[in-house]
DOMILO-843426 format. One line per 10 residues: number of its first residue (from 1); for each residue x, y, z of C-alpha. Coordinates in steps of 0.5 Angstrom, whole numbers. Layout:
NUM	X,Y,Z ~ ...
end
This chain:
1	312,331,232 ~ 307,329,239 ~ 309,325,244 ~ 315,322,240 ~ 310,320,234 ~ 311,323,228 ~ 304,325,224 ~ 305,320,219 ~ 306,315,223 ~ 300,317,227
11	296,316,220 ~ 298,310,219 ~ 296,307,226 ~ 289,310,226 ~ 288,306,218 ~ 290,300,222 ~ 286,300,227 ~ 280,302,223 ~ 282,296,218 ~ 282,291,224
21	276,293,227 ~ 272,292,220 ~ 276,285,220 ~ 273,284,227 ~ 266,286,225 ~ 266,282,218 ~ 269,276,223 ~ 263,277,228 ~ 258,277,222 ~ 260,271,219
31	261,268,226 ~ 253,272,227 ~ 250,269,221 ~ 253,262,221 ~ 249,261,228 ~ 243,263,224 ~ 243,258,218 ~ 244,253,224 ~ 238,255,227 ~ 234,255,222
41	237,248,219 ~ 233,245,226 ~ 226,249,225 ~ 220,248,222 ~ 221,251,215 ~ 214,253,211 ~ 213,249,205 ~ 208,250,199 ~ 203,247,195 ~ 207,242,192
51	209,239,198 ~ 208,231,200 ~ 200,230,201 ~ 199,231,207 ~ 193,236,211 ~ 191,239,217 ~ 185,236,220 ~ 181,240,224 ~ 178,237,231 ~ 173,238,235
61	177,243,240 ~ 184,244,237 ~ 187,242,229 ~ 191,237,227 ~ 195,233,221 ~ 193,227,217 ~ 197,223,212 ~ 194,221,204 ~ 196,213,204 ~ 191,211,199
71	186,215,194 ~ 180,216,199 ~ 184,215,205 ~ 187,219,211 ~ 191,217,217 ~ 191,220,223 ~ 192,222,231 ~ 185,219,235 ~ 186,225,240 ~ 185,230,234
81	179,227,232 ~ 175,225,239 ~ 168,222,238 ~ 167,227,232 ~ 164,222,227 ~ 166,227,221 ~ 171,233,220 ~ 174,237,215 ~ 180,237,212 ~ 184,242,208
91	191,241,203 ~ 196,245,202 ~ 193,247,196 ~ 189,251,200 ~ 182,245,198 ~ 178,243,203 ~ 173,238,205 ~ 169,234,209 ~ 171,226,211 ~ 168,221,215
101	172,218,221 ~ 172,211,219 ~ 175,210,225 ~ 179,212,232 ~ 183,208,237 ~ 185,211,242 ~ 189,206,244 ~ 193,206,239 ~ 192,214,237 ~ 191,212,230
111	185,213,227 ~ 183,213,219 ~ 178,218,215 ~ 175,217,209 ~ 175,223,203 ~ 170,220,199 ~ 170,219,191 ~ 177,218,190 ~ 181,224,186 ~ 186,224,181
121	189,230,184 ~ 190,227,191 ~ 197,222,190 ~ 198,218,196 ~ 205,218,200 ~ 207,211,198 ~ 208,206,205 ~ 216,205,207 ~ 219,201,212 ~ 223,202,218
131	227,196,219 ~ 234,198,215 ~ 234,205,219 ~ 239,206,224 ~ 240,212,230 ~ 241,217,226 ~ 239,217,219 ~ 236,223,216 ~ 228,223,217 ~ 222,230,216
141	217,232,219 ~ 211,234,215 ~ 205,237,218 ~ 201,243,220 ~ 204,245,227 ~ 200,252,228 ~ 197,250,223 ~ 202,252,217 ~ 204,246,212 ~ 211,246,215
151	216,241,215 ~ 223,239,219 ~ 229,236,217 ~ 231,231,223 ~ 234,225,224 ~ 232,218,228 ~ 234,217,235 ~ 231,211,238 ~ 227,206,234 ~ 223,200,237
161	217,195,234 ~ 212,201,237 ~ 215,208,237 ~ 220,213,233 ~ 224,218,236 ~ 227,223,233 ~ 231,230,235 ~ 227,236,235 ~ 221,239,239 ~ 214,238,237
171	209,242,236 ~ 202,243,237 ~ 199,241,230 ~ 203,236,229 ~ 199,230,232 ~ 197,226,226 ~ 203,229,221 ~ 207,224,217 ~ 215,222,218 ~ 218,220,213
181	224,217,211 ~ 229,220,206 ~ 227,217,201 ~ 219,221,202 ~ 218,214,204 ~ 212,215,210 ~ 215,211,215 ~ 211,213,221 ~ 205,218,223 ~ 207,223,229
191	204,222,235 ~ 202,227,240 ~ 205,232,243 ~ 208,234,250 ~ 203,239,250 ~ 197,234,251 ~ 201,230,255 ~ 200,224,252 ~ 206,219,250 ~ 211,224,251
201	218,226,251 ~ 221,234,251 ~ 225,235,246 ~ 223,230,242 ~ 217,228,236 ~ 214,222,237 ~ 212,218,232 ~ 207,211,230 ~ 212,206,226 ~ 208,205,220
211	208,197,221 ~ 204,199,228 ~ 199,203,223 ~ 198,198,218 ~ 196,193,223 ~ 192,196,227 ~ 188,199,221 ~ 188,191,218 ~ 184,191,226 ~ 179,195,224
221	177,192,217 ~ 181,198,213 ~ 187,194,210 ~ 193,198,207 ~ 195,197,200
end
């Protein structure tokens, strides 16, 4: 006996004390990891080759993003290509060439690249449309923020005739990334990024409504299919 309690009573008080710190441990990495995934579920996750058609564009001062939308071309951020009358481009595959900048609004922020003689390898992203989306549906990202293929699972926040927000900051790299619909519809061009202080709005990805890019091509002599 010590202190009234019997040894064996003593044991079993010990065991359970053991056993309610494990469960509390357990508990708290369960608790632990759950706030992880969730973490996780709102960044940028890496993606490989067989990712969506879309490349990093390499500016004159800092690189970017650019979306296929036909066999030769590729749509992009103005402010990513500058004055540059030519810039290289690399796909997710890891190929890499140079395209002619057919041209660059910066009004607007788009701007059209031409690749050359067309490659079968190289499938557009088939155009979507905006109109029957409201707050809230489910959206991606796709572009090379740091300059890594990346994409991001978000949802629309706000939609008007010119501009579509979403949830999730963007990322320098981003500009002239594609934002696609659930269906892997390209529903808009991203836009710049708070960084650039250009149209900007912390916390936030910005991005240019495919109706808005169509026109504006259609502007420049570059009608969209």
């Amino acid at each position: 006996m010590r202190d009234g309690i019997h040894i064996e009573q003593q044991k079993s008080i010990v065991k359970f004390a053991r056993r309610a710190n494990r469960s509390q441990s357990v508990a708290a990495l369960c608790i632990l990891g759950a706030l992880v995934l969730v973490g996780v579920a709102f960044r940028w996750q890496r993606v490989g080759p067989a990712a969506p058609p879309v490349a990093m564009v390499q500016g004159a001062t800092a690189s970017g993003s650019g979306v296929l939308i036909s066999s030769t071309l590729l749509v992009t951020s103005a402010h990513v290509i500058g004055t540059q009358g030519a810039v290289q481009v690399t796909f997710a595959d890891n190929s890499a060439l140079t395209a002619q900048v057919v041209f660059a609004d910066s009004t607007s922020d788009v701007a059209v690249l031409q690749l050359g003689s067309p490659d079968s390898t190289l499938v557009p992203l088939p155009i979507g449309e905006t109109e029957g989306l409201d707050n809230g549906a489910r959206v991606t990202a796709v572009g090379y923020p740091g300059g890594r293929m990346s994409k991001l699972a978000t949802q629309l926040t706000s939609k008007t005739a010119t501009q579509l927000l979403t949830t999730g900051a963007a990322d320098p790299g981003i500009s002239g990334g594609a934002l696609l619909s659930d269906d892997e519809h390209l529903i808009g061009v991203i836009g710049a990024t708070r960084e650039l202080g250009w149209r900007s709005d912390p916390g936030h990805i910005w991005a240019i409504p495919m109706q808005v890019v169509r026109k504006v091509c259609r502007d420049h002599g570059v009608p969209l299919e």
